[in-house]
C-alpha positions as CSV (number, residue, x, y, z in Angstrom):
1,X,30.2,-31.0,-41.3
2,X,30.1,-34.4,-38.7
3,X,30.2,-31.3,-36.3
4,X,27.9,-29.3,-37.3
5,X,25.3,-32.4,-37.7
6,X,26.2,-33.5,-33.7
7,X,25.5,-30.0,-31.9
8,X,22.2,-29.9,-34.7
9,X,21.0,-33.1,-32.9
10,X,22.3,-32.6,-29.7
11,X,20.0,-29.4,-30.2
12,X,16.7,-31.1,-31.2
13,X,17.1,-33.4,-28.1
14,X,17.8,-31.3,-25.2
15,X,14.4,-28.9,-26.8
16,X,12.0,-32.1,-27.2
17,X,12.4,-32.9,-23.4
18,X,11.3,-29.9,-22.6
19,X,7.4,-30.7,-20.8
20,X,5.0,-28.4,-19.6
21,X,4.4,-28.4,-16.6
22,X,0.9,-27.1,-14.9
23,X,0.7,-26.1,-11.6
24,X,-2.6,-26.5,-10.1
25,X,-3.1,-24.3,-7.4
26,X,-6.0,-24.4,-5.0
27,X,-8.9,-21.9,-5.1
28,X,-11.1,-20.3,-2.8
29,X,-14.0,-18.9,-3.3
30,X,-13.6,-15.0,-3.8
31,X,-13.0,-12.2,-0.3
32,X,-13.6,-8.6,-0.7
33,X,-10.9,-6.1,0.1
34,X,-11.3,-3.2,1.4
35,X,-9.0,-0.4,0.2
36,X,-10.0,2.9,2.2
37,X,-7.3,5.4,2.8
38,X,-8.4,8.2,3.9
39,X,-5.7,11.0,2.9
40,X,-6.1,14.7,4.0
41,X,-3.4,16.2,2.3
42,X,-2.1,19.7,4.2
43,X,-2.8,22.3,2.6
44,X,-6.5,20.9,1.5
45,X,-10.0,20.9,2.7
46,X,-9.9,17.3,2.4
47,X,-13.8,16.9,1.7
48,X,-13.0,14.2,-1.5
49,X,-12.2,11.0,-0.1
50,X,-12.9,7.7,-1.9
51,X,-13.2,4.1,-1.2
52,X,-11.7,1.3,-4.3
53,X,-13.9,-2.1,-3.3
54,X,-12.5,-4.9,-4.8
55,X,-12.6,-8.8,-5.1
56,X,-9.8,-11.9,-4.5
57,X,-8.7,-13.9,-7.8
58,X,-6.9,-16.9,-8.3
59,X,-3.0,-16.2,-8.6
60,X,-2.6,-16.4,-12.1
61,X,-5.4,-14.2,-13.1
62,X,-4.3,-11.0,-13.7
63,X,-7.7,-9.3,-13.4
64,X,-9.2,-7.4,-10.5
65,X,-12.9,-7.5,-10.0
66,X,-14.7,-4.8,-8.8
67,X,-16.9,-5.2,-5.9
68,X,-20.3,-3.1,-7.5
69,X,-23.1,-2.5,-5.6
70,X,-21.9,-2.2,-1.9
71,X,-23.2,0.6,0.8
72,X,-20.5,2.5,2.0
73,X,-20.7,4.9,4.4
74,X,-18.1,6.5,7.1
75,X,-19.7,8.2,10.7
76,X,-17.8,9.9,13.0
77,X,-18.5,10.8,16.7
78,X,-20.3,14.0,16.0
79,X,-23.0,12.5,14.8
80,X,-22.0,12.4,11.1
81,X,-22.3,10.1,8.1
82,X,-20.9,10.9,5.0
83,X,-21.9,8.2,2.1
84,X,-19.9,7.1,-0.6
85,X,-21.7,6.5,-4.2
86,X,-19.9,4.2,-6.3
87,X,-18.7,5.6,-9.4
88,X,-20.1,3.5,-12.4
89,X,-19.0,0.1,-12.4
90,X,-15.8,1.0,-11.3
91,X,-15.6,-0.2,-7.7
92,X,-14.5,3.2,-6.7
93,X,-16.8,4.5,-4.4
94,X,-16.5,8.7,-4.0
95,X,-17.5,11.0,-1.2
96,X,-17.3,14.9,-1.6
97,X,-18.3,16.3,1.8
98,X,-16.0,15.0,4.1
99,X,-14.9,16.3,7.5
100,X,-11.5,15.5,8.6
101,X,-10.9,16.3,12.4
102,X,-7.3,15.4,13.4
103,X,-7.7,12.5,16.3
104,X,-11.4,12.5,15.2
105,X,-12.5,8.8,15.3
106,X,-14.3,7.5,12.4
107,X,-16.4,4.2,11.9
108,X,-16.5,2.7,8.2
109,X,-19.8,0.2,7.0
110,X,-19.8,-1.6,4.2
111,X,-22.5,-3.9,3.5
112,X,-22.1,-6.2,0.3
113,X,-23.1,-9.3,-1.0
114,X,-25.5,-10.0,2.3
115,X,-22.6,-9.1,4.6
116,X,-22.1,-6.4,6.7
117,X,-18.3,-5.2,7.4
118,X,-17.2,-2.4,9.4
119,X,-14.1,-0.9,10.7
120,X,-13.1,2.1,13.3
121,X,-9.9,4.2,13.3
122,X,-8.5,8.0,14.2
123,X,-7.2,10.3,11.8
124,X,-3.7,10.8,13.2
125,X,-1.5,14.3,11.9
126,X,2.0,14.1,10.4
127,X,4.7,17.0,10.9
128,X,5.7,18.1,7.5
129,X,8.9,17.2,5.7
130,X,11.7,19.7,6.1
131,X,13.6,19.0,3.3
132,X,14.8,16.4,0.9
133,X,18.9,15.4,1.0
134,X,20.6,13.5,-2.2
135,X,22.9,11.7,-2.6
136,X,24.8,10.4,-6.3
137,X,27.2,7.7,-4.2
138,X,24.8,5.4,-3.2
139,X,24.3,1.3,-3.5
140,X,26.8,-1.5,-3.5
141,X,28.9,0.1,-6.2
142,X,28.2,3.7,-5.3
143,X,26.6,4.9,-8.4
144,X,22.7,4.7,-7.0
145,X,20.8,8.0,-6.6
146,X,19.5,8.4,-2.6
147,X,17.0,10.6,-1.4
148,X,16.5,11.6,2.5
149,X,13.8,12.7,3.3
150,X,14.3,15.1,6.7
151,X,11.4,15.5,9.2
152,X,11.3,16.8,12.5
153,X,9.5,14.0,14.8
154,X,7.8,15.8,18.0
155,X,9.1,15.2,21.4
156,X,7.6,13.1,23.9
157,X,5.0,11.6,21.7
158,X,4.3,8.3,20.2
159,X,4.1,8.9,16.4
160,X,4.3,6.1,13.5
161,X,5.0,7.3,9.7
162,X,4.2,5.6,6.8
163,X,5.8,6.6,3.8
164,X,5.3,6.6,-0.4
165,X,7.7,7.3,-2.7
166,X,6.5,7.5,-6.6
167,X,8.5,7.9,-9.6
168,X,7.9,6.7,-13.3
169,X,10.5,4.1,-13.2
170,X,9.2,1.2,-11.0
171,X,5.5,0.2,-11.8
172,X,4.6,0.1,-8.0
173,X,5.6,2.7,-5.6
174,X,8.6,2.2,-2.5
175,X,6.7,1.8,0.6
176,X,8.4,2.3,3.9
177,X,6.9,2.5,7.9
178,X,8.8,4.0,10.7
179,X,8.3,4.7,14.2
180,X,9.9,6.9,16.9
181,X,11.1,4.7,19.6
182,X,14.4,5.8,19.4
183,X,14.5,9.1,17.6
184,X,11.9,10.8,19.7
185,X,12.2,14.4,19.3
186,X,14.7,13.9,16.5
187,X,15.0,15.1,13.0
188,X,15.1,11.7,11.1
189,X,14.3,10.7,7.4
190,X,12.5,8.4,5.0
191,X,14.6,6.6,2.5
192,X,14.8,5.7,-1.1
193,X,17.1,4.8,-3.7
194,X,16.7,3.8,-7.4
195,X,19.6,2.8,-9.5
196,X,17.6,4.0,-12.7
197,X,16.9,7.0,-11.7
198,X,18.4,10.4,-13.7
199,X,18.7,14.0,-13.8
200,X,15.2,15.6,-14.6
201,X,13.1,12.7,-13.0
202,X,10.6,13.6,-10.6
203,X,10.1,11.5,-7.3
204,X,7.0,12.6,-5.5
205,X,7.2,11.9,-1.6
206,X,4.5,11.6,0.5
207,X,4.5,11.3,4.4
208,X,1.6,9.8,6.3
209,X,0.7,10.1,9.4
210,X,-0.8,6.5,11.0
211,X,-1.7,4.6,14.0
212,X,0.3,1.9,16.0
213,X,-2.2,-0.6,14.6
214,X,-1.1,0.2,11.0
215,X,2.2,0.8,11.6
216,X,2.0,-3.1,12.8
217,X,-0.2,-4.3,10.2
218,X,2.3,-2.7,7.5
219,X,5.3,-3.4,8.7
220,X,4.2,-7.4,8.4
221,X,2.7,-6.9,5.3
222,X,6.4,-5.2,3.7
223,X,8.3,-7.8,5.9
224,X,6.7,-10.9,3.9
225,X,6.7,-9.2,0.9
226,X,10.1,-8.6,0.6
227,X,13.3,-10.5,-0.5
228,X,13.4,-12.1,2.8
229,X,9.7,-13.3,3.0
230,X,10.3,-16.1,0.5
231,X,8.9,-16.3,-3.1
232,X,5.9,-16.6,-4.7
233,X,5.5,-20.1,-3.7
234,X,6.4,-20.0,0.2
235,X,3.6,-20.4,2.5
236,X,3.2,-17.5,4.4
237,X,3.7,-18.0,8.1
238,X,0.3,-16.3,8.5
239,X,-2.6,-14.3,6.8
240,X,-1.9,-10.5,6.8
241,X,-5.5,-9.1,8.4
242,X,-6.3,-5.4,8.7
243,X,-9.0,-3.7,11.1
244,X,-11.9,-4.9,9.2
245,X,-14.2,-7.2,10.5
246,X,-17.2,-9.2,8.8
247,X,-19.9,-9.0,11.2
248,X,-22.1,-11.0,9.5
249,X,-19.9,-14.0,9.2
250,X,-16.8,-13.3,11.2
251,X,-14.8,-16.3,9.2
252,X,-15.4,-14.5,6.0
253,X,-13.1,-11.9,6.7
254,X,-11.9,-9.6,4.2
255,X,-8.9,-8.1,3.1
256,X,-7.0,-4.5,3.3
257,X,-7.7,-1.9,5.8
258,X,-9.6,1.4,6.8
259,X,-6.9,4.1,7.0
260,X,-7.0,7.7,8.2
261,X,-4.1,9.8,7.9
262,X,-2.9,13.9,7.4
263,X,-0.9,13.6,4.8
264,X,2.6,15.9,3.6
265,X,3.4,16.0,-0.1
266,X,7.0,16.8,-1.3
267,X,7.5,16.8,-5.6
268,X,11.4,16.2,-6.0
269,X,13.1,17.3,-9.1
270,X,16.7,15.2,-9.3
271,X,19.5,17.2,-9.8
């Protein structure tokens, strides 16, 4: 009984020095960000494109304010300008006439909030994916599920790949960037591997194709996000910009990036 009465007590003490302790981060006042991939998906006309405009929040808040109200528009060098109308309050701002001209070169406005931002970039093609190569032996203790995705990278040309792989089991896609410095004219793949993944589930792959300037932009953005970028808490060693550019006030710079890639799907069934 002594016993039982020590651990009781040793109990209440250990759990009533327990404080709470607030961390008090500091805040800035909000930045929009600019979400505008462009996808034209082979196979497609690729006239509906849309825009998602969106606004910063402090770290803890885990809601994402829509940026209502904007003008956004895309021209191209043909004379072109295809306007995006927001879609309710949503922050998604649709377009349904859309031209995609592989290499075209396209200039994005947005003007929001009294500020004008723009952005150019060319639509850049993608070879399509030859086929997808799994493997049951993967991971440290050889019991992850692998997927290769084969593609056949044209010779004597500078191409960068962005890739997306989406299942059901993680709640934000596997993102991966590669570029042909030394596979050039090779037949080389994307890769993922899930250890939860099981006979039945469906992995849809997508391959983009995208510039040197993403490519770069990307590649830092995966780089500090991952295990070896630190936590949550680890000062970045530097501010992740993309292509757009506040022209009204160049040191309110938003966030994300204007995008235009051909795009090939591949819907994997595992076996």
């Amino acid at each position: 009984m002594k016993k039982i009465i020590s651990i009781f007590l040793i109990f209440i003490f250990i759990t009533s020095c327990e404080d709470v302790i607030e961390v008090n981060l500091n805040e800035t006042l909000p930045r929009l960000v600019i979400d505008a991939g462009i996808n034209w998906f082979k196979g497609t006309p690729g006239n509906e494109q849309s825009i998602s405009l969106s606004l910063t929040a402090p770290f803890f808040d885990d809601n994402v304010m829509p940026a209502n109200g904007a003008i956004v528009s895309i021209s191209d060098t043909n004379g072109n300008i295809f306007d995006f109308t927001e879609d309710g309050n949503t922050g998604i701002y649709r377009n349904s006439n859309f031209i995609p001209v592989i290499d075209g070169t396209y200039t994005l406005s947005v003007a929001y909030d009294n500020e004008f931002y723009t952005a150019t970039e060319s639509l850049k093609s993608v070879v399509p994916i030859d086929f997808v190569e799994q493997r049951d032996d993967g991971g440290f203790l050889g019991e992850d599920i692998e997927l290769k995705a084969f593609y056949t990278d044209p010779a004597n040309i500078e191409n960068y790949y962005f890739f997306e792989f989406i299942s059901d089991i993680p709640a934000i896609p596997t993102l991966e960037v590669y570029e042909d410095r030394f596979t050039d004219g090779n037949q080389i793949f994307g890769f993922y591997t899930e250890e939860d993944l099981e006979v039945g589930d469906e992995v849809t792959i997508r391959n983009y194709g995208v510039s040197e300037q993403f490519y770069n932009f990307m590649f830092t953005l995966l780089l500090q996000g991952s295990e070896e970028g630190g936590g949550p808490f680890e000062t970045q060693p530097a501010t992740v910009r993309g292509n757009c550019i506040n022209e009204t006030n160049p040191d309110n710079f938003p966030f994300g990036y204007f995008r235009l890639s051909e795009v090939d799907q591949v819907v994997y069934t595992i076996q």
